[in-house]
N, C-alpha and C positions, 0 to 999 in steps of 0.2 A: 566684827571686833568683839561682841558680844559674847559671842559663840566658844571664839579662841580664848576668849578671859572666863571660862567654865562657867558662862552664865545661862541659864536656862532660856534662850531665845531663840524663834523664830520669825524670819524676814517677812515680807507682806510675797515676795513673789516666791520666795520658799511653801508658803501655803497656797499659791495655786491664784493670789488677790493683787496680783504685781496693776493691773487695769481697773479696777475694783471702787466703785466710790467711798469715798472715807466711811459712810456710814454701814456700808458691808462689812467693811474691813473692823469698826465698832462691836457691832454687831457678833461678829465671828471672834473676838475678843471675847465678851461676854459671856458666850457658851462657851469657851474655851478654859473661860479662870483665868487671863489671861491681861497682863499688865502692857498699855498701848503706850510704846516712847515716838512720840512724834514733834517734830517742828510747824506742823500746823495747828498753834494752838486755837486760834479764832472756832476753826471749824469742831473740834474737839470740847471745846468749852459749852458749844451748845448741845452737843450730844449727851455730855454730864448733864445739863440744868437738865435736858428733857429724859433725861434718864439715870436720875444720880446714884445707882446701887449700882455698881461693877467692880472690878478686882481694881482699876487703877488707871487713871491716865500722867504720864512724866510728860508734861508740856516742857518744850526746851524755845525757850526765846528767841530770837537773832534780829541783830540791831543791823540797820540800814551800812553803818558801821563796821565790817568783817573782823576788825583786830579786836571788837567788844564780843563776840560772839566765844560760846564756850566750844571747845573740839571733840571731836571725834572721842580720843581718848581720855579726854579729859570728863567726857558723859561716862564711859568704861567705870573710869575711877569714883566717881560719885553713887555710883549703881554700888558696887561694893562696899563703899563706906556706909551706905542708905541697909545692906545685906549684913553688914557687921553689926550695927547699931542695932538692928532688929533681933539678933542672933542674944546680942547683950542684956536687952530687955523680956526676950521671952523666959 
């Protein structure tokens, strides 16, 4: 969905990482310049404290709850707003 809303993204099995442990997949972020949107934030939280200089992680929450959880396109839409806001300020 990323992709289709002209946003500069690439998928984890798009780059070859679809089996890959989250920390490769960090990692290969990293040297990439490369901003990580994930729903696993636990494991991502700790790859920042032990590594807090990178382009960016978008931790997305999800509540035990499914109707609390934000969607699909509704992360789309927020990426945007977050790319506007930016555009305004620089």
């Amino acid at each position: 969905m990323l992709s289709k809303a002209r946003h500069d993204a690439i998928a984890i099995n798009e780059a070859g990482l679809g089996s890959s442990p989250d920390s490769t997949v960090f990692n290969y972020a990293r040297q990439q310049g490369l901003v990580v949107l994930t729903r696993n934030c636990d494991d991502f939280e700790q790859f920042h404290q032990a590594e807090p200089v990178h382009p960016g992680i978008l931790a997305v929450y999800q509540n035990s709850d499914s109707s609390k959880n934000i969607s699909d396109r509704s992360i789309v839409a927020a990426i945007s707003n977050l790319e506007a806001m930016n555009e305004l300020c620089a």
